[in-house]
PyMOL Python script that loads the backbone (N, CA, C, O; Angstrom):
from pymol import cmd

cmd.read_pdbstr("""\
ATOM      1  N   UNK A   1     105.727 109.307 118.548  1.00  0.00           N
ATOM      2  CA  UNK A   1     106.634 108.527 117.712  1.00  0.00           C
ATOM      3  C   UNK A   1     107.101 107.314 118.523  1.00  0.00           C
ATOM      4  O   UNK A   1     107.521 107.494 119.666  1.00  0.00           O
ATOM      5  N   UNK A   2     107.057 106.297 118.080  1.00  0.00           N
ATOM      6  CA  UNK A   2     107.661 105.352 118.388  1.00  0.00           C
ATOM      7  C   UNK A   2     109.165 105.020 118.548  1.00  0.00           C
ATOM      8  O   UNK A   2     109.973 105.868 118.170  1.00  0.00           O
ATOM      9  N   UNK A   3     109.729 103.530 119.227  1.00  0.00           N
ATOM     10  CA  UNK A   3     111.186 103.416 119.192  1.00  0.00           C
ATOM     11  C   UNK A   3     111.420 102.324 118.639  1.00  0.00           C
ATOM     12  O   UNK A   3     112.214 101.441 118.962  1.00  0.00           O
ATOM     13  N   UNK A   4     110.504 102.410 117.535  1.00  0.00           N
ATOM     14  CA  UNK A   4     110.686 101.226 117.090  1.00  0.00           C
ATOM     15  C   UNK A   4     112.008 100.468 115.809  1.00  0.00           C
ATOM     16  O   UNK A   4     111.635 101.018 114.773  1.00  0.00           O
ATOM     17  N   UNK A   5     112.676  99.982 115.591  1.00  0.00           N
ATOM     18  CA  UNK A   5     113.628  99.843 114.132  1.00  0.00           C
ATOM     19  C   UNK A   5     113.082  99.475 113.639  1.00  0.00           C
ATOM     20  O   UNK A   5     112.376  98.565 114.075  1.00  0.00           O
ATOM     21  N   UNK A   6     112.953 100.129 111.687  1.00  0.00           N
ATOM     22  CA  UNK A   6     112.323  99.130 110.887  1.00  0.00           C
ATOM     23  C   UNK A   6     113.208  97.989 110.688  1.00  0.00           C
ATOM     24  O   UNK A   6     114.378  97.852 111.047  1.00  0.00           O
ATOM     25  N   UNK A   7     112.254  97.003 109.899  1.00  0.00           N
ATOM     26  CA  UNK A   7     112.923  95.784 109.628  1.00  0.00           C
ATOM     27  C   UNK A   7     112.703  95.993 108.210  1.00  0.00           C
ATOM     28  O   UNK A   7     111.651  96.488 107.806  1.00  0.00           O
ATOM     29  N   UNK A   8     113.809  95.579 107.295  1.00  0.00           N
ATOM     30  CA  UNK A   8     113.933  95.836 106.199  1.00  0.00           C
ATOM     31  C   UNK A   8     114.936  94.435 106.071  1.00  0.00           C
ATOM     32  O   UNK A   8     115.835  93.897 106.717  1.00  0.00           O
ATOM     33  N   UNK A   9     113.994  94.167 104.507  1.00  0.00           N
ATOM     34  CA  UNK A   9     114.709  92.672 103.850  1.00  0.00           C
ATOM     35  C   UNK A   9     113.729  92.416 102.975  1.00  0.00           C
ATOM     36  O   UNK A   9     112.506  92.551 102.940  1.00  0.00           O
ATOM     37  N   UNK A  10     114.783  91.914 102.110  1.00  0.00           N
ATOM     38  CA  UNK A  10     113.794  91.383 100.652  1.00  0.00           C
ATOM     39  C   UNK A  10     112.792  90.640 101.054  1.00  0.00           C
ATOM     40  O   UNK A  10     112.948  89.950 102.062  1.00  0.00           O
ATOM     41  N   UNK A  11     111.973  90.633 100.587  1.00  0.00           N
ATOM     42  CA  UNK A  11     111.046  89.351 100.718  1.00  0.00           C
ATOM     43  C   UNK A  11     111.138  88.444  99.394  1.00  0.00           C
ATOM     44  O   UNK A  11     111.801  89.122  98.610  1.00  0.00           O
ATOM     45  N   UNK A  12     110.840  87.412  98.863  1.00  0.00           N
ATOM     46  CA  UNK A  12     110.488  86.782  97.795  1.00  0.00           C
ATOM     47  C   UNK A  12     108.956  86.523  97.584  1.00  0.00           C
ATOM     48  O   UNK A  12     108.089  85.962  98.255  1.00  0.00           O
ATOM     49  N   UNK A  13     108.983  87.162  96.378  1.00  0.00           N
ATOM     50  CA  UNK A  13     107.579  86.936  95.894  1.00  0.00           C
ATOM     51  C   UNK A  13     107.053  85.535  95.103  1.00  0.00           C
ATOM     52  O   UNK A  13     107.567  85.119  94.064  1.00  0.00           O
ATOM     53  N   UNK A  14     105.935  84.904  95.802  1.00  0.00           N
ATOM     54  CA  UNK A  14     105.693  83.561  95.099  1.00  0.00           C
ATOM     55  C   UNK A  14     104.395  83.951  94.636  1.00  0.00           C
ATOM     56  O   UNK A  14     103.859  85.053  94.757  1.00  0.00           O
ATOM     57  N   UNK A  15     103.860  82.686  93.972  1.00  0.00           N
ATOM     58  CA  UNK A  15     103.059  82.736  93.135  1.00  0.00           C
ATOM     59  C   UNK A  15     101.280  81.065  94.034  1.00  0.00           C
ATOM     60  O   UNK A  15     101.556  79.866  94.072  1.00  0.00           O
ATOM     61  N   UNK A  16     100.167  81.490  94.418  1.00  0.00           N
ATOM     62  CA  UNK A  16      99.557  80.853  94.856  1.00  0.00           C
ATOM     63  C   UNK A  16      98.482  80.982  94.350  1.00  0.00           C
ATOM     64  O   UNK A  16      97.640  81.594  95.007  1.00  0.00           O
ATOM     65  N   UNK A  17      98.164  80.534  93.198  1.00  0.00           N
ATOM     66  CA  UNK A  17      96.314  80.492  92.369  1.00  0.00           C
ATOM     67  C   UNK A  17      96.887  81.104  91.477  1.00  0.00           C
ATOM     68  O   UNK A  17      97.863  80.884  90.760  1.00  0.00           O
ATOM     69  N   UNK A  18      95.882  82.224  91.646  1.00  0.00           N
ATOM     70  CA  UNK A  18      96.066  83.257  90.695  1.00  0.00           C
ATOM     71  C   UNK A  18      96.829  84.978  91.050  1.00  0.00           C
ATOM     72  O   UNK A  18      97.245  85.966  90.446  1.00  0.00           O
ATOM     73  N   UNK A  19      96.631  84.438  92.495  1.00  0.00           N
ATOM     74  CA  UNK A  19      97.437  85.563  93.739  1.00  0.00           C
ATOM     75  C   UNK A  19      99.234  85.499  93.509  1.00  0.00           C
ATOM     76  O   UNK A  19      99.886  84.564  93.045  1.00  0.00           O
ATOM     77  N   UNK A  20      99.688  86.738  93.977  1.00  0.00           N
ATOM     78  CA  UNK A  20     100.860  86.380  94.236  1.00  0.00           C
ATOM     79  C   UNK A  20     101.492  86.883  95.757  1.00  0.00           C
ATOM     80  O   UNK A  20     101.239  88.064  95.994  1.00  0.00           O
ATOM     81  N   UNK A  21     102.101  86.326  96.584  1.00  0.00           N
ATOM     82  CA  UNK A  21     101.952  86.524  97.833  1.00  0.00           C
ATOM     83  C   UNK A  21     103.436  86.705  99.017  1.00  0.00           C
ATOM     84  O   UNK A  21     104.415  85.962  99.074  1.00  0.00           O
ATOM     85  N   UNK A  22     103.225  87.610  99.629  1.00  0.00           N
ATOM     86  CA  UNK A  22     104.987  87.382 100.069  1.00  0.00           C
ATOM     87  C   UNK A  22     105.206  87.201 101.788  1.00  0.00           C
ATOM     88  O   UNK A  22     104.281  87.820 102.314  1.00  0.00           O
ATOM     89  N   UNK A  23     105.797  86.785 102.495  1.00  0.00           N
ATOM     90  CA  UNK A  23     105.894  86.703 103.912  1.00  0.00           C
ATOM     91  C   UNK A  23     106.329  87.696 104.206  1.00  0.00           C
ATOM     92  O   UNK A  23     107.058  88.454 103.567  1.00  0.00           O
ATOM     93  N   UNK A  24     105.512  87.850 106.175  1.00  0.00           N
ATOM     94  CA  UNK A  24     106.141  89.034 106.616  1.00  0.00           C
ATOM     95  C   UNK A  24     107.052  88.045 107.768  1.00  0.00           C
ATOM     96  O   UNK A  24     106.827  86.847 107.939  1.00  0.00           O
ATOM     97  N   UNK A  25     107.987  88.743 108.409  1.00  0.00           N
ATOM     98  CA  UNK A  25     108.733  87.728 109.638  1.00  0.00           C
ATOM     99  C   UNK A  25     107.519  87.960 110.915  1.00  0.00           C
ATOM    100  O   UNK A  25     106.637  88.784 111.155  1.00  0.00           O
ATOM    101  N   UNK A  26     108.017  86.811 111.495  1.00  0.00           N
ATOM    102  CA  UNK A  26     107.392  87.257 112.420  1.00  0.00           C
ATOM    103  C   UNK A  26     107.793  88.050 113.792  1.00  0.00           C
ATOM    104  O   UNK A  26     107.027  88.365 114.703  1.00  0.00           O
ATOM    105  N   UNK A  27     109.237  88.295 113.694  1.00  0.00           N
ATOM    106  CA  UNK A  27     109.658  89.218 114.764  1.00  0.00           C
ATOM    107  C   UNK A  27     108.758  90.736 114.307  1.00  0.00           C
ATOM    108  O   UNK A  27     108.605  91.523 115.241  1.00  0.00           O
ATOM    109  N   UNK A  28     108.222  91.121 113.046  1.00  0.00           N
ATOM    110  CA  UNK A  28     107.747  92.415 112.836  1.00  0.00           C
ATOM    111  C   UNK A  28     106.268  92.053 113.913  1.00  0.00           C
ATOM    112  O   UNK A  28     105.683  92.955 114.513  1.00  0.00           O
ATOM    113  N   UNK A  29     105.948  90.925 113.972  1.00  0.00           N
ATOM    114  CA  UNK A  29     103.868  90.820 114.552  1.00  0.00           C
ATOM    115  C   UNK A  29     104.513  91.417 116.053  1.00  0.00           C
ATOM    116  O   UNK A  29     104.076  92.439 116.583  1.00  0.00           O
ATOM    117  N   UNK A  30     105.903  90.381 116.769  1.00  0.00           N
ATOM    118  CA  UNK A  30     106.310  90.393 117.804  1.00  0.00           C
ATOM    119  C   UNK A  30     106.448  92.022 118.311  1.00  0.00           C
ATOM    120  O   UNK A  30     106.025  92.226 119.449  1.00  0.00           O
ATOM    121  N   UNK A  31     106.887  92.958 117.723  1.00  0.00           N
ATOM    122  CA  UNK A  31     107.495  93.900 117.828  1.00  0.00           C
ATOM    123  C   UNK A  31     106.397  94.815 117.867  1.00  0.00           C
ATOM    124  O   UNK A  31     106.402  95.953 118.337  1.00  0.00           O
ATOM    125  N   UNK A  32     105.609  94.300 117.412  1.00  0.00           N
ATOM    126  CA  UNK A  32     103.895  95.347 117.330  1.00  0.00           C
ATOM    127  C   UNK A  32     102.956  95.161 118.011  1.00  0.00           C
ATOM    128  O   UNK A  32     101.888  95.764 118.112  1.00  0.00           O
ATOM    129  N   UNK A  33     103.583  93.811 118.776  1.00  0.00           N
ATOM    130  CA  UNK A  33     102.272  93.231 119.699  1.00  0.00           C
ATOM    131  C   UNK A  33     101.179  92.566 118.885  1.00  0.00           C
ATOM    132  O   UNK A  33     100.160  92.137 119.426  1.00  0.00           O
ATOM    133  N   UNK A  34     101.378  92.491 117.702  1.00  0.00           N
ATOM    134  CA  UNK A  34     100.068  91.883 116.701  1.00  0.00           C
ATOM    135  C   UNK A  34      99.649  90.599 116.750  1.00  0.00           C
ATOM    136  O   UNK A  34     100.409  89.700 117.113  1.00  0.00           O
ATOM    137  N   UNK A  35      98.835  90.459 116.516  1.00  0.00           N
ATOM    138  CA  UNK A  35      98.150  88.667 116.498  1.00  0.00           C
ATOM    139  C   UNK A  35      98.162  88.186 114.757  1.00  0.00           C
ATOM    140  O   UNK A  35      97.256  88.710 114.108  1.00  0.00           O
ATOM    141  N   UNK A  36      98.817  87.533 114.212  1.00  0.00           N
ATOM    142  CA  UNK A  36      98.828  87.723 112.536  1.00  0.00           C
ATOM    143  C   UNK A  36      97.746  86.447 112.410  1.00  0.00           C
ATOM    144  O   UNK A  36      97.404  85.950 111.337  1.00  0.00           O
ATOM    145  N   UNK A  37      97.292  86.032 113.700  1.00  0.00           N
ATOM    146  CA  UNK A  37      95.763  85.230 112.989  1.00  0.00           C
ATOM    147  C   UNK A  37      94.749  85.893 113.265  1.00  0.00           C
ATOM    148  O   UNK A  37      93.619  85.414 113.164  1.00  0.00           O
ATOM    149  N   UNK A  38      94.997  87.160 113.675  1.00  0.00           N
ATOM    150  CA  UNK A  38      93.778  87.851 114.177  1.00  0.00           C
ATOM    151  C   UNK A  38      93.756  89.594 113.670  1.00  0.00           C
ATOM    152  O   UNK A  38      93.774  90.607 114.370  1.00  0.00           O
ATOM    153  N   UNK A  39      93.721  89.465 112.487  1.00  0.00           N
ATOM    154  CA  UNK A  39      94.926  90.463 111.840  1.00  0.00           C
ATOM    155  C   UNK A  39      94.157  90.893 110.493  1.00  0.00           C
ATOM    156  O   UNK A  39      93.592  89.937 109.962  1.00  0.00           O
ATOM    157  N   UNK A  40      93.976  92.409 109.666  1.00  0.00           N
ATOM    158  CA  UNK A  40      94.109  92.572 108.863  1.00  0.00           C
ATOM    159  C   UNK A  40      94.662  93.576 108.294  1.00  0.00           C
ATOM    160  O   UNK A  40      93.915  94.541 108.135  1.00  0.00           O
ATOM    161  N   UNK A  41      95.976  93.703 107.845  1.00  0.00           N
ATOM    162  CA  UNK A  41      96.998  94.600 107.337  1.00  0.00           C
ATOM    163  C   UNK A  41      96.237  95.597 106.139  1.00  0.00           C
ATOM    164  O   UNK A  41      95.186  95.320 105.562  1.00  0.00           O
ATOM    165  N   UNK A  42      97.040  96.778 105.947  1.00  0.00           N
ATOM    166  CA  UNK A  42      96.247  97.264 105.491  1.00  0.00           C
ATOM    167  C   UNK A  42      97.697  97.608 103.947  1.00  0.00           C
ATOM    168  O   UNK A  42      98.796  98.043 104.293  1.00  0.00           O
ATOM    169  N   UNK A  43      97.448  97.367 102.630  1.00  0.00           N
ATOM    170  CA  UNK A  43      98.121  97.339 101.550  1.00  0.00           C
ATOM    171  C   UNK A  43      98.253  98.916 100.854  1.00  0.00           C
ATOM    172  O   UNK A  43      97.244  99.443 100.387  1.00  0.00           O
ATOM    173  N   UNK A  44      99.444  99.545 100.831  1.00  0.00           N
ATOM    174  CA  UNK A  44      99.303 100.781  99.971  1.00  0.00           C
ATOM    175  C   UNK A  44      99.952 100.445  98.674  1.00  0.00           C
ATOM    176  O   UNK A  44     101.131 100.246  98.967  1.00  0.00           O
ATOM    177  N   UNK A  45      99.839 100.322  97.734  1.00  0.00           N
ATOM    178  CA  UNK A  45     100.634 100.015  96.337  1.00  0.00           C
ATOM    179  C   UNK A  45     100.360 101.243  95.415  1.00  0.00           C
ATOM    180  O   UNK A  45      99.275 101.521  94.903  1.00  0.00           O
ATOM    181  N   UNK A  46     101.044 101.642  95.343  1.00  0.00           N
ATOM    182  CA  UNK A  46     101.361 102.945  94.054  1.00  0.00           C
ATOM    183  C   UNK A  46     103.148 102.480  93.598  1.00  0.00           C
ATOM    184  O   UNK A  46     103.289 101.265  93.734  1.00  0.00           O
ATOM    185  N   UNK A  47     104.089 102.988  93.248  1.00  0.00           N
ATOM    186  CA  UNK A  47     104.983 102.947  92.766  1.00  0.00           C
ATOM    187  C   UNK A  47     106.100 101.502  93.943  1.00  0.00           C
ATOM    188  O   UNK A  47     107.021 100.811  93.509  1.00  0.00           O
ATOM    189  N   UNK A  48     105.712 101.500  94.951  1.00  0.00           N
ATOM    190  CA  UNK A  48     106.246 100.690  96.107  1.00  0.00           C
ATOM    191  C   UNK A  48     104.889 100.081  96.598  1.00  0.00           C
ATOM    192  O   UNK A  48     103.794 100.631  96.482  1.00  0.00           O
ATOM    193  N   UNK A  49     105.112  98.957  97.117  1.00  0.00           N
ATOM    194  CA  UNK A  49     104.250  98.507  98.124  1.00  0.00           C
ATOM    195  C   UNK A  49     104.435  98.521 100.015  1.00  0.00           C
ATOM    196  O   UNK A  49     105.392  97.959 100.548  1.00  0.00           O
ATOM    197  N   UNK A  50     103.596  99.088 100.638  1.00  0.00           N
ATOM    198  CA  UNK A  50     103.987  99.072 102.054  1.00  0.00           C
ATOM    199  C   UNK A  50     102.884  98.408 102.766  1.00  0.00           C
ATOM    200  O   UNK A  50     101.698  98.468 102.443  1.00  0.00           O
ATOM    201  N   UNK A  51     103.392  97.757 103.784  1.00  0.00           N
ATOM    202  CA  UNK A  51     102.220  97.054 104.428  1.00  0.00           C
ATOM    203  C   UNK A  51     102.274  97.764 105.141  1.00  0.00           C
ATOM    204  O   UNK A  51     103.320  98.377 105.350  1.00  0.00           O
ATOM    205  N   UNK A  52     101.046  98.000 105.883  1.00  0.00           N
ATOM    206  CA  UNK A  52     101.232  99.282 107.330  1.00  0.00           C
ATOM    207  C   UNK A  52     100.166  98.800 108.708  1.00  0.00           C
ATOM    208  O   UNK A  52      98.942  98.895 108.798  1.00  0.00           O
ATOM    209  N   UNK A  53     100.926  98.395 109.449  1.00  0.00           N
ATOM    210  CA  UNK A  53      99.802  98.423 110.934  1.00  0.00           C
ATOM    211  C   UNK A  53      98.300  99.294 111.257  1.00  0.00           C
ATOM    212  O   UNK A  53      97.970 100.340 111.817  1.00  0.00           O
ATOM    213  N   UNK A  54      97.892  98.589 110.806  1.00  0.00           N
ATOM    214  CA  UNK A  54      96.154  98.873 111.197  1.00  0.00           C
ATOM    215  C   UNK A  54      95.986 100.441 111.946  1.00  0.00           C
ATOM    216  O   UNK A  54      95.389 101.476 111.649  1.00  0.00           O
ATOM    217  N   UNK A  55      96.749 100.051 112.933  1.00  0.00           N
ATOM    218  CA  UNK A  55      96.874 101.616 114.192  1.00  0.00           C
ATOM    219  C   UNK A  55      97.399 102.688 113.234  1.00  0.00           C
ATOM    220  O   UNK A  55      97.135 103.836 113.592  1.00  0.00           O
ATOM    221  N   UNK A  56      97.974 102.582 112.278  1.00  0.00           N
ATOM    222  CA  UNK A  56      98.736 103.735 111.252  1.00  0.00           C
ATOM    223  C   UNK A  56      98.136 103.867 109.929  1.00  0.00           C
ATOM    224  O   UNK A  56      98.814 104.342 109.019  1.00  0.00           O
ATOM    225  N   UNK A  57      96.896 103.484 109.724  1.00  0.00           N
ATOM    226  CA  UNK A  57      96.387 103.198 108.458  1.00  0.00           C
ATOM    227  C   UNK A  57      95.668 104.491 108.363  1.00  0.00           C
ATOM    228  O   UNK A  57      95.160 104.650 107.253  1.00  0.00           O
ATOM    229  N   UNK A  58      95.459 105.545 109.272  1.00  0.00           N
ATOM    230  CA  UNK A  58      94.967 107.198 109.030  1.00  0.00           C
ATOM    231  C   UNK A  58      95.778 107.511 108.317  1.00  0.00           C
ATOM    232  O   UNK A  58      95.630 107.779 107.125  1.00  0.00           O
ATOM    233  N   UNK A  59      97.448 107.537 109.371  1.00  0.00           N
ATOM    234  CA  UNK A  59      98.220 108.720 109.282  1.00  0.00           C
ATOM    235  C   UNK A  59      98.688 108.397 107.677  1.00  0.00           C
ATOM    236  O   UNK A  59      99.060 109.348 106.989  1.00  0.00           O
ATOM    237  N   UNK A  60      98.660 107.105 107.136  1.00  0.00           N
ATOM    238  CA  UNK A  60      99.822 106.857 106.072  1.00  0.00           C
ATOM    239  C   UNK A  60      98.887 107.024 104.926  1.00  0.00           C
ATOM    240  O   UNK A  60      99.396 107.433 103.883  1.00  0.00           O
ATOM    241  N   UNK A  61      97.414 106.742 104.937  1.00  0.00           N
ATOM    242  CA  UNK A  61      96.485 107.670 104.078  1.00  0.00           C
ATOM    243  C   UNK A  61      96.415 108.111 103.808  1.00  0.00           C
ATOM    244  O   UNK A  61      96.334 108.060 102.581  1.00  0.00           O
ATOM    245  N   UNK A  62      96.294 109.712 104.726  1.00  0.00           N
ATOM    246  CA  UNK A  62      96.496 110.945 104.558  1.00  0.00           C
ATOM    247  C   UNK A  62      97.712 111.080 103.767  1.00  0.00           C
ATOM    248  O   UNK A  62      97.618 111.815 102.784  1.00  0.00           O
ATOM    249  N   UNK A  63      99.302 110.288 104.084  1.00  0.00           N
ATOM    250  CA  UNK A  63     100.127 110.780 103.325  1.00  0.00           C
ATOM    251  C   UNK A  63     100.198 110.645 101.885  1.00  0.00           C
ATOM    252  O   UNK A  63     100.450 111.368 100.921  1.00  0.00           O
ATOM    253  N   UNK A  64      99.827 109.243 102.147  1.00  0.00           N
ATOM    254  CA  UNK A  64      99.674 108.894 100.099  1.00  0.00           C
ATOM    255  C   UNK A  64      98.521 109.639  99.681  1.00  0.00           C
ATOM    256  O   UNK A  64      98.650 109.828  98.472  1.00  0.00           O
ATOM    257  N   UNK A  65      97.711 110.029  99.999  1.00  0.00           N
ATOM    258  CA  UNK A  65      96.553 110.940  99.616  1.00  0.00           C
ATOM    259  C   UNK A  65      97.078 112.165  98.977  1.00  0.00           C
ATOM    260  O   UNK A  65      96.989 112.426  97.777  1.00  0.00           O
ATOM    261  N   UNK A  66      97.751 113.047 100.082  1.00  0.00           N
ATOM    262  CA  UNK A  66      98.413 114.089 100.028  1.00  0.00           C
ATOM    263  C   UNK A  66      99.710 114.213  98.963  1.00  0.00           C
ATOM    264  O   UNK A  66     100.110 115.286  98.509  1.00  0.00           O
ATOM    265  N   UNK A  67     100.241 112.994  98.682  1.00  0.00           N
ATOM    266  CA  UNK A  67     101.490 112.604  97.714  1.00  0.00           C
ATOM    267  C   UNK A  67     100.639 112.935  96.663  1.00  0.00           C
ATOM    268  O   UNK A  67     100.673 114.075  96.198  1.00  0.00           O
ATOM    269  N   UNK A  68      99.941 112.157  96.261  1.00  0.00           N
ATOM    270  CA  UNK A  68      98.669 111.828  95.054  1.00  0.00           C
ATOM    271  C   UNK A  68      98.193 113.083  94.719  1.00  0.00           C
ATOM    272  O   UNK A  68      98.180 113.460  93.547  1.00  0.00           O
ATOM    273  N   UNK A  69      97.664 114.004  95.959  1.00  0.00           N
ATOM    274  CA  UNK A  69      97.115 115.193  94.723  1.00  0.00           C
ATOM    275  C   UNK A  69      98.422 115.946  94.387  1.00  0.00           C
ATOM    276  O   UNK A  69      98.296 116.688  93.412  1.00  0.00           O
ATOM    277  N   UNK A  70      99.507 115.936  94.893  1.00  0.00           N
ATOM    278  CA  UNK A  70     100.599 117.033  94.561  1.00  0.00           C
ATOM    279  C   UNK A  70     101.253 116.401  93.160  1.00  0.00           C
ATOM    280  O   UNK A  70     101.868 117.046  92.311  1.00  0.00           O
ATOM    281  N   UNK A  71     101.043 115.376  93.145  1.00  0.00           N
ATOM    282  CA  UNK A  71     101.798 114.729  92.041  1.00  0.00           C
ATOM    283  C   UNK A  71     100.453 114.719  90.790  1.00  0.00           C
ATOM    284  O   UNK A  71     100.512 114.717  89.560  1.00  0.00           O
ATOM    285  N   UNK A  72      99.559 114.715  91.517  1.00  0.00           N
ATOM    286  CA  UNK A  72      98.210 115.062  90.007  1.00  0.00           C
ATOM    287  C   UNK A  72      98.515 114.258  88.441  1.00  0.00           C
ATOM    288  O   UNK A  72      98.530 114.986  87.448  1.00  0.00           O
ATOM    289  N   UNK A  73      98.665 113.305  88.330  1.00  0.00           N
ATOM    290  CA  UNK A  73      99.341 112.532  87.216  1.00  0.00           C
ATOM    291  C   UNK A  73      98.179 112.428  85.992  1.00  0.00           C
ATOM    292  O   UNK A  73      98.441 111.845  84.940  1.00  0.00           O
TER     293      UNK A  73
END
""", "prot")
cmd.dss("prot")
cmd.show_as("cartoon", "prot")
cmd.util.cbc("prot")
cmd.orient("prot")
């Protein structure tokens, strides 16, 4: 486990083409050691959206996976 604090704050959602798109800060890249030009985040969207660090894109799989069959909709 990490020591890490989340960072939590609205974002505003804009609108670019046909995309719609929102900023992350960049104290979150800082805090992860990430390169955000060298970077591809990985998107979970079901009822919330979470962006999740590449390095955590098993564990948080498995969880929405595991959410998903218990909830069987």
């Amino acid at each position: 486990m990490n020591n890490l604090i989340p960072i939590v704050l609205k974002r505003k959602v804009f609108k670019v083409g046909n995309s719609h798109c929102i900023t992350i800060p960049p104290e979150w890249f800082k805090a992860h050691k990430l390169d955000p030009d060298d970077l591809q985040l990985v998107l979970v969207a079901d009822k919330d959206i979470r962006i999740v660090n590449p390095e955590h894109e098993t564990e948080v799989y498995d969880g929405v996976t595991k959410i998903a069959r218990e909830v069987k909709v």
